[in-house]
N, C-alpha and C positions, 0 to 999 in steps of 0.2 A: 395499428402501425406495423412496417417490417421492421425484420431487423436491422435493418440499414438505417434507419431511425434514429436507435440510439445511440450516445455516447460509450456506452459501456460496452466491454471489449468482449464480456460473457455472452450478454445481451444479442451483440452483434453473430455470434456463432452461435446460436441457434436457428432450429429450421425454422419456416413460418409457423404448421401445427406445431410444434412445440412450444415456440411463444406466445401462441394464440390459449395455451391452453394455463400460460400464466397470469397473462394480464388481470385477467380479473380481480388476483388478487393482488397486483402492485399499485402502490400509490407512491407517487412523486411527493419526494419529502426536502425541507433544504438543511443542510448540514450546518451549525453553528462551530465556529470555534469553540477548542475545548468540549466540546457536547461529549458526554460519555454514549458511546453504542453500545455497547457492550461490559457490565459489571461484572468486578468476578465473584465467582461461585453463585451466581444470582441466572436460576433459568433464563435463558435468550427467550426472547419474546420476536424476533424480528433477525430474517436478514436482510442486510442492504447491496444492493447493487450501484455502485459509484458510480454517478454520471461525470461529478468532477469534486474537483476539491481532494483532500487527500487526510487517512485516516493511521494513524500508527496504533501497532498493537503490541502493547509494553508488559511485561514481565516485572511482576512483586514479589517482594522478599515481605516477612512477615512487617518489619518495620518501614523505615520510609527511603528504603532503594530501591530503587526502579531502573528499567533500563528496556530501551526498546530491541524489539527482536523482528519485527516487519514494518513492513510499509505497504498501504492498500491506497489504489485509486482506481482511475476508469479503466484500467485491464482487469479488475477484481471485483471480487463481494467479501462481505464480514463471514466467509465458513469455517465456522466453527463446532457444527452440529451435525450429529448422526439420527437422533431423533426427539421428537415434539419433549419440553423438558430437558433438555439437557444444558450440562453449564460447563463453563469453565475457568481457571483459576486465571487467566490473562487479563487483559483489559483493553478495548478498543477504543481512542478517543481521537476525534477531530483534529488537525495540526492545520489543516487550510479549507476553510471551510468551501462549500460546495453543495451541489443535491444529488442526492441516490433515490432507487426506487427501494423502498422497504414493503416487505412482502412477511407476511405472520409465518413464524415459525411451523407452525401443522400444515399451513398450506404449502409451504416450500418443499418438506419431506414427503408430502403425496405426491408431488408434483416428481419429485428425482425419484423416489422407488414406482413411478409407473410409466417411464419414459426410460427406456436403455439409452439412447442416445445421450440426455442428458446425462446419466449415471456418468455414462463415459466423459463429456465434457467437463465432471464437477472432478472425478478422479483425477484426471491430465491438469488442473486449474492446483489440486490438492501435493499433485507432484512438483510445483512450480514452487508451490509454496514452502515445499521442504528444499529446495535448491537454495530459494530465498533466505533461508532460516540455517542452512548449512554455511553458506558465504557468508551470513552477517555473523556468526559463530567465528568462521575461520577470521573473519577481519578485526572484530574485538579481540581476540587471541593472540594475533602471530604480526598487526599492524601497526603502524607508527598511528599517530594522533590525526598528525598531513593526511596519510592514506585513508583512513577511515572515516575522513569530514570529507574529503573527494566523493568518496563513493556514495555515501549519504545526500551528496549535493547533488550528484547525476541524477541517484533514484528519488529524489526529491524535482530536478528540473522535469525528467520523464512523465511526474504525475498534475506538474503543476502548470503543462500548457502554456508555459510563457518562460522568458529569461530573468524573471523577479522571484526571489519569494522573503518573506518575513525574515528579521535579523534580529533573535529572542537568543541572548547568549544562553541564559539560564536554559531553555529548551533545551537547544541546540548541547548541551552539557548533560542533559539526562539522557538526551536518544543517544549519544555517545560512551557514557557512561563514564564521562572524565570531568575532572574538574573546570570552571566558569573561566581560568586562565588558561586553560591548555587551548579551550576554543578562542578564545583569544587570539594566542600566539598562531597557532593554526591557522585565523582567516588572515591573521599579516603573511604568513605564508605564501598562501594561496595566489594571497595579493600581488606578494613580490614575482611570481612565477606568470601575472598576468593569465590567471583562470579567472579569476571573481575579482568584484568590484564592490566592496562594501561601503554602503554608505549609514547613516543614525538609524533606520529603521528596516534598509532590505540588503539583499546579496543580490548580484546582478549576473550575470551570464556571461563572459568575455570571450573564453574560449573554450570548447567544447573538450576540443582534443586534449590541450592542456592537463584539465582535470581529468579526463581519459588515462592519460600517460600517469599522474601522479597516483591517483588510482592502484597502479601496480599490478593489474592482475584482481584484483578485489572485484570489481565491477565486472558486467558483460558478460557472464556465463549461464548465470540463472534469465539475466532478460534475451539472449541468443536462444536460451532453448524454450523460453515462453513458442514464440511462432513456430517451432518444431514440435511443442506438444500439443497447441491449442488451436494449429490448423487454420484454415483461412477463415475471414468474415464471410457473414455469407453477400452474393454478389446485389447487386442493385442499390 
């Protein structure tokens, strides 16, 4: 297959040899809700490359606070690994389920320590990913409740390929790290302002710009400089 092929945004920017020289070892897998990817402190065994569906990667405290710090979908893979064995203290788990190609840990790190190209594409993808984790930092930090369920809604519609996604208040209250009433009050918000449309079970898409603007600034800088670090698809 090229890489024009896939849905995945990584996938899609590599050369032909260089994707030629992974497949072997990927295997199309489907994403369950909730599916844990990645345990913490527990050896990775796998990365995944998201074909769709979308994955958060949450932050624990020794007891039962959590709070998300990313969001992965078909522009990304689960990287969290520099070599075969390695762990980390995060956790990555399923929020819309989906399929990825999941490819074994050792085969992944021969595959980027023997391909400069790649090296470089996993870097720029790594750079993205601190842009991402700096913005969701400053937006937990310095944002109203409104601004930071915007921006979570954007990077949420961004991965999930449609104007729909799930309406799990209790969720939607950990990746925020606010209480089950704050989101509440927030999507009447949101509502009043005519961005989303909530109904018993999803949030619906109204207006884009809207939640743009409510937003604040939070949004749009880490996904602006994705296409400036990660370069075009390749063509066909």
């Amino acid at each position: 297959m090229s890489p024009s092929g896939f849905q995945n945004q990584i996938l899609r920017r590599l050369s032909q040899d260089d994707l030629e020289a992974l497949q072997p070892h990927m295997q199309l897998v489907q994403l369950a809700l909730k599916q844990v990817l990645i345990c913490p402190d527990v050896p990775i065994e796998h990365v995944y490359f998201v074909e769709s569906g979308m994955c958060s990667v949450v932050a624990l405290a020794d007891g039962s606070e959590a709070i998300e710090c990313g969001l992965i979908g078909r522009e990304g893979m689960t990287d969290q690994i520099f070599e075969a064995g390695d762990s980390t203290p995060l956790k990555t788990i399923v929020q819309l389920d989906g399929s990825a190609y999941a490819v074994p840990a050792a085969a992944y790190m021969r595959w980027i320590q023997e391909r400069p190209r790649v090296i470089r594409l996993v870097i720029r993808y790594q750079q993205f990913l601190m842009l991402q984790l700096a913005f969701t930092a400053l937006s937990h930090g310095s944002f109203t409740i409104e601004e930071r369920l915007a921006r979570w809604l954007l990077m949420s519609f961004d991965r999930a390929g449609g104007d729909e996604l799930p309406l799990v208040h209790d969720f939607i209250s950990m990746m925020l790290g606010v209480r089950r009433s704050g989101v509440t009050n927030a999507i009447h918000v949101l509502e009043g302002k005519h961005g989303i449309r909530a109904t018993r079970a999803k949030i619906h898409l109204r207006d884009r710009e809207v939640l743009e603007t409510l937003a604040a600034g939070s949004y749009g800088k880490p996904e602006a400089a994705y296409a400036r670090l990660m370069g075009p698809p390749q063509a066909g």
